[in-house]
N, C-alpha and C positions, 0 to 999 in steps of 0.2 A: 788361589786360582791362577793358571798362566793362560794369557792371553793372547795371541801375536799383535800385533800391535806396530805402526812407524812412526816415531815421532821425532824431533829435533831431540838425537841422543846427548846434547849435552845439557838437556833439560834433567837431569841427573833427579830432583825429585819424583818423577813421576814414574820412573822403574828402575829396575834394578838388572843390571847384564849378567846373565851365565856366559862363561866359556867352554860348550863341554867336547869343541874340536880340537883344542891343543893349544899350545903355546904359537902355530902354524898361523894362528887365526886373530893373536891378540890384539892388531891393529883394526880388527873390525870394532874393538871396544873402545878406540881411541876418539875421542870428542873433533881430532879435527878432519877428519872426510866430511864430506858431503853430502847431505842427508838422501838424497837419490840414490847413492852410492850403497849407503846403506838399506834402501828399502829393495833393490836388486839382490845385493849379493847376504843380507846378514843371514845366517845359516842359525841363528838362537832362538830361543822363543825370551819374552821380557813379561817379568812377573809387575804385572803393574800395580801399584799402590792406590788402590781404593777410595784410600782417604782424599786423593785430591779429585775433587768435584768433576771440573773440567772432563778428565778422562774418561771419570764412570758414566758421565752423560754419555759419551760418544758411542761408550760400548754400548748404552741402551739403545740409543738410536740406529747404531749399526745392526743389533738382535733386531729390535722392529723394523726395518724395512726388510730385512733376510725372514721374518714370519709374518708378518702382517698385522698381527696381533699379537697382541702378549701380554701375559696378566703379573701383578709384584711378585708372585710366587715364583713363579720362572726366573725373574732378575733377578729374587733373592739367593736359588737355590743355585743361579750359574756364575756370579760374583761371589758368594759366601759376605755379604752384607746384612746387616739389620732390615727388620722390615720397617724399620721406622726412618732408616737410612732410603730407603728405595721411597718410601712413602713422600719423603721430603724432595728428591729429587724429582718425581714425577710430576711436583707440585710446581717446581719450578719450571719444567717442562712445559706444562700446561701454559704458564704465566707468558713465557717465549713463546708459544704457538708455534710450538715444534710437537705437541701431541695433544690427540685430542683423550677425554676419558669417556666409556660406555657402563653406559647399565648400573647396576647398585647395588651394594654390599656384597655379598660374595661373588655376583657375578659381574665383579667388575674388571675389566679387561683397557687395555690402551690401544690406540692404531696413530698412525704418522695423521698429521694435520691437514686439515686442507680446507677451504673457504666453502662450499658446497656441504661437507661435511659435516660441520663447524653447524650449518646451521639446522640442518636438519638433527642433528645430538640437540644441540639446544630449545627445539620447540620438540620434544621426544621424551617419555616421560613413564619407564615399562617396569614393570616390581611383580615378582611372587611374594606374598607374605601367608604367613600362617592365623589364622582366624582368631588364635584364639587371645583375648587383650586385646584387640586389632582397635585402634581409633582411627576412625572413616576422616573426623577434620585434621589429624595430626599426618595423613599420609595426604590429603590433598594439599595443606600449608606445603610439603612436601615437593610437591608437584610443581606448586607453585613456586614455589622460590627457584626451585630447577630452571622451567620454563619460562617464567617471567610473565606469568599471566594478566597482570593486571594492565603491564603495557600490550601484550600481544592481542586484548580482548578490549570491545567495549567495556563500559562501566556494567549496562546493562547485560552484556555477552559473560562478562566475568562472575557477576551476582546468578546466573542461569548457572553457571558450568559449577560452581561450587555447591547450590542450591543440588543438582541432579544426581553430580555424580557421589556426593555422602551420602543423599537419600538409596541410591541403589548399591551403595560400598554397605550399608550399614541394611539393607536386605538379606545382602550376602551374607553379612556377619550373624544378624539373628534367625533367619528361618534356612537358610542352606543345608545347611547338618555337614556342610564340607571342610575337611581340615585347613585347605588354601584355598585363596584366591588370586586368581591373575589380573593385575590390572595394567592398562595402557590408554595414555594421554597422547595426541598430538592434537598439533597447531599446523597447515601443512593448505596452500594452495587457498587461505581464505576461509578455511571449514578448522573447527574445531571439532576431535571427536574423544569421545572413549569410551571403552571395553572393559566390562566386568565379569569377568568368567569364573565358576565354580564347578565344582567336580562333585557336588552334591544330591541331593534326591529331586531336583528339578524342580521349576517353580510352577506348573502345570500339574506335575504329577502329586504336590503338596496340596494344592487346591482343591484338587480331588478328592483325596483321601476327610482332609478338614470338611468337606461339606456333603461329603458322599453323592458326589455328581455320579454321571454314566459314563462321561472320557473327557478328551484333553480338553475337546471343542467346548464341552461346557465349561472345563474351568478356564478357557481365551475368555469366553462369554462373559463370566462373575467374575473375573478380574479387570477388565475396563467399566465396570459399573463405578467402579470407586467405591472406599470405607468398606472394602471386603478385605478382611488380612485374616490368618490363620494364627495371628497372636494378639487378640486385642486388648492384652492388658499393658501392652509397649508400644502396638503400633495402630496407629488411625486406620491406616489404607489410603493414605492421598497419596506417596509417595510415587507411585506410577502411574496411577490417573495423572497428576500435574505433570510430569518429568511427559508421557507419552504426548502432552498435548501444548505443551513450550518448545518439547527439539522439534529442527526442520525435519529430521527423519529418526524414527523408531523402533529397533527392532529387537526381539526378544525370540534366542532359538533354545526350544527345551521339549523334551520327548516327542522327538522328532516331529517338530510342528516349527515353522517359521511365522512369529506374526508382524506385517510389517506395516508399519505407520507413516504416511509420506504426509505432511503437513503443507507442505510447500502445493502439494496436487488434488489438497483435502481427500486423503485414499486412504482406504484400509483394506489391505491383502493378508491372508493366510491360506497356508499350504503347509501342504506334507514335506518334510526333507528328511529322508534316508540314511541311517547309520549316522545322526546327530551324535555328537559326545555326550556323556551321561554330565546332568547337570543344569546348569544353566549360562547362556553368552546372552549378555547384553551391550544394545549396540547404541551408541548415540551418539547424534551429527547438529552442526549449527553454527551458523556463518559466525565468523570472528567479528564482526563488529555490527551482529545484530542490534535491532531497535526494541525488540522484543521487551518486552516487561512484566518480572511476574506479578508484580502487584494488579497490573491490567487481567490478568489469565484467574489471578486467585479472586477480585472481586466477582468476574466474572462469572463463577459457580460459588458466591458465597452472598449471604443477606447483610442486611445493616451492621448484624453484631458480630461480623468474621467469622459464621457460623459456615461451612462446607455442605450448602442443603442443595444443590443441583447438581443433576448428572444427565448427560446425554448414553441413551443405549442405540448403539448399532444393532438394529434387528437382524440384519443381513451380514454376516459375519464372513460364515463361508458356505458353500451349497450345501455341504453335508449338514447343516444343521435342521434341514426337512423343510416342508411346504408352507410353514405358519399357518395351518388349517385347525387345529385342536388345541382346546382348553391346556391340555398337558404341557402341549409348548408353549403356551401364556403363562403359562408358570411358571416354567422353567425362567423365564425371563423377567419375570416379575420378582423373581426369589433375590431378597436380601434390599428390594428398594423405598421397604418402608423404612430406610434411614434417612429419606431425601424430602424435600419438602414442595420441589420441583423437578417433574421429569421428563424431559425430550426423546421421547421417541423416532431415531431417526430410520425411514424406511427406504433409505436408498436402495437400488437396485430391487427391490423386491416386486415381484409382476403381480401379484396377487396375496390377498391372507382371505382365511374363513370363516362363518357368520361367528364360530366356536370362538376361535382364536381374539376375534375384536372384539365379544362381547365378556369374556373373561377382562381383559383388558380396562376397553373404557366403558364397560358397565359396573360389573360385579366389584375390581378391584376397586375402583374410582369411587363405589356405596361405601364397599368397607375403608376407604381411607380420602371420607371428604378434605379432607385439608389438604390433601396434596395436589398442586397444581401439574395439568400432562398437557403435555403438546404433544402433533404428530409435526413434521416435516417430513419433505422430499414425497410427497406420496403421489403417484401415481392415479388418475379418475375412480379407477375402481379399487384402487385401496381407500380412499377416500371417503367414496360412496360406504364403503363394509363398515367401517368407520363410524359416519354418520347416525347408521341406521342401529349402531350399538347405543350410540347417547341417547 
């Protein structure tokens, strides 16, 4: 490889001099001019030797700030080095905080350093992997060790983040049907978050099919009931019931339906969104040095023997889901809750329900399954009343 290059020429190890203007020019090769002298007038190019450390750093750092970026392939292929030679330099690079490195495994790349930078790579955490063998805690151990989470998080914030996001890495891996997964961790402003996205048959439109609902809205509907999965010989169904109701904020976008979970504003919004990617994105958010505790959240819907018997139903999901006047839609909503042994029916926002709809509910259902205990909240006088006059 010839490089142009100015250095102190009578450092004679680290290149070697052509003459190829004549015998005219020989005193440009002489050791004692002036090193300026020479960086003006030398009319040669100097084939530099590799082998010495010092040099090849220089040329990296010269390629990277003339591109910006730049991956060992490139230094390998324009030095003619080993990649285990580039590998080692880049290492020590790092160590000087003269470069920083991005990304992971194939798409890892380098950029010039800088303190701002520095930290946002370091609390940053972004991987495609292929599904299949995929172990959910060997890539958050991953994660972790990158980011440094165990300092960057409470004890408690740290035991959440690892607790959620296997539980929803290892959703992806068994019910997706997708060949990758993209994931993304940050630490960034106080909030911890991450992203798990798949390119698979969508976790809506699975729901469906497994329970032979009518559309998406019913399977938003049975899948916040909890202990609904569409594999129950691997999986419970707590995994996103618990994760939906420990993060500050929760969101899950898949055939074209956005559901989103604000904890912090006790709210639950769903909506239509348009030209969604096929698949499933999952969103999840939660202050880095939350108080939060899931042993408080898991007692909380579970009995003496760590048994998972309570569930809250949102009645009121989204408009489209009808009036709550008829038996049909007490069932609809009913369906799949005799796994619970306690059941909170929450009737927020709802203006009204019909004599049909509350006497399906807490008559009819409540004879056929005396042992399970139901509450109503949030209700409104005349939902109440409807209510009532069912018991």
């Amino acid at each position: 490889m010839r490089f142009p290059i100015f250095s102190d020429p009578t450092a004679t190890n680290s290149y070697q001099c052509g003459n190829p203007r004549g015998d005219d020019h020989k005193d440009l090769a002489a050791p004692n001019k002036p090193y300026n002298y020479y960086k003006k007038n030398l009319p040669i190019s100097l084939t530099i030797d590799y082998t010495d450390s010092m040099e090849t750093k220089k040329v990296i750092l010269q390629l990277l700030k003339k591109k910006g970026r730049i991956k060992a392939s490139e230094i390998q292929a324009e030095l003619k080095i080993t990649r285990q030679t580039v590998a080692q330099h880049f290492r020590e690079l790092i160590e000087a905080k003269k470069v920083l490195k991005i990304g992971t495994t194939r798409n890892v790349s380098y950029i010039p350093y800088s303190v701002p930078k520095a930290a946002l790579i370091q609390n940053h955490f972004s991987s495609t992997r292929i599904i299949k063998n995929l172990s959910e805690h060997k890539v958050f151990d991953e994660a972790d060790l990158k980011m440094r989470l165990r300092k960057e998080l409470s004890a408690n914030a740290y035991n959440i983040a690892n607790y959620t996001f296997t539980e929803m890495l290892n959703n992806a891996i068994d019910h997706s049907q997708s060949l990758k997964v993209e994931l993304e961790l940050i630490c960034s402003k106080g909030i911890f978050e991450f992203k798990v996205i798949d390119h698979g048959i969508g976790i809506f439109e699975k729901i469906k099919k497994k329970f032979k609902l009518n559309d998406h809205y019913e399977s938003v509907e049975h899948l916040l009931k909890g202990k609904q999965t569409t594999d129950s010989k691997r999986h419970s169904g707590e995994g996103i019931f618990f994760t939906s109701k420990i993060a500050d904020t929760f969101n899950i976008e898949s055939s074209n339906l956005i559901l989103e979970i604000d904890n912090t504003k006790k709210d639950i919004f769903l909506a239509e969104k348009k030209n969604s990617q096929k698949g499933t994105t999952i969103l999840f958010k939660l202050k880095q040095r939350s108080r939060k505790n899931l042993k408080d959240l898991f007692d909380q819907y579970s009995n003496e023997n760590y048994e998972f018997d309570k569930t809250k139903v949102i009645v009121s999901i989204a408009k489209k889901q009808g009036n709550y006047v008829s038996r049909s839609e007490a069932k609809r909503i009913l369906f799949g809750l005799d796994k619970f042994k306690r059941i909170t029916f929450d009737f927020k926002n709802v203006k009204g329900i019909g004599q049909g709809f509350a006497d399906e509910i807490f008559r009819v259902y409540h004879k056929a399954h005396p042992t399970i205990q139901m509450e109503a909240i949030n209700t409104i006088p005349a939902v109440q009343l409807m209510i009532q006059r069912a018991q």
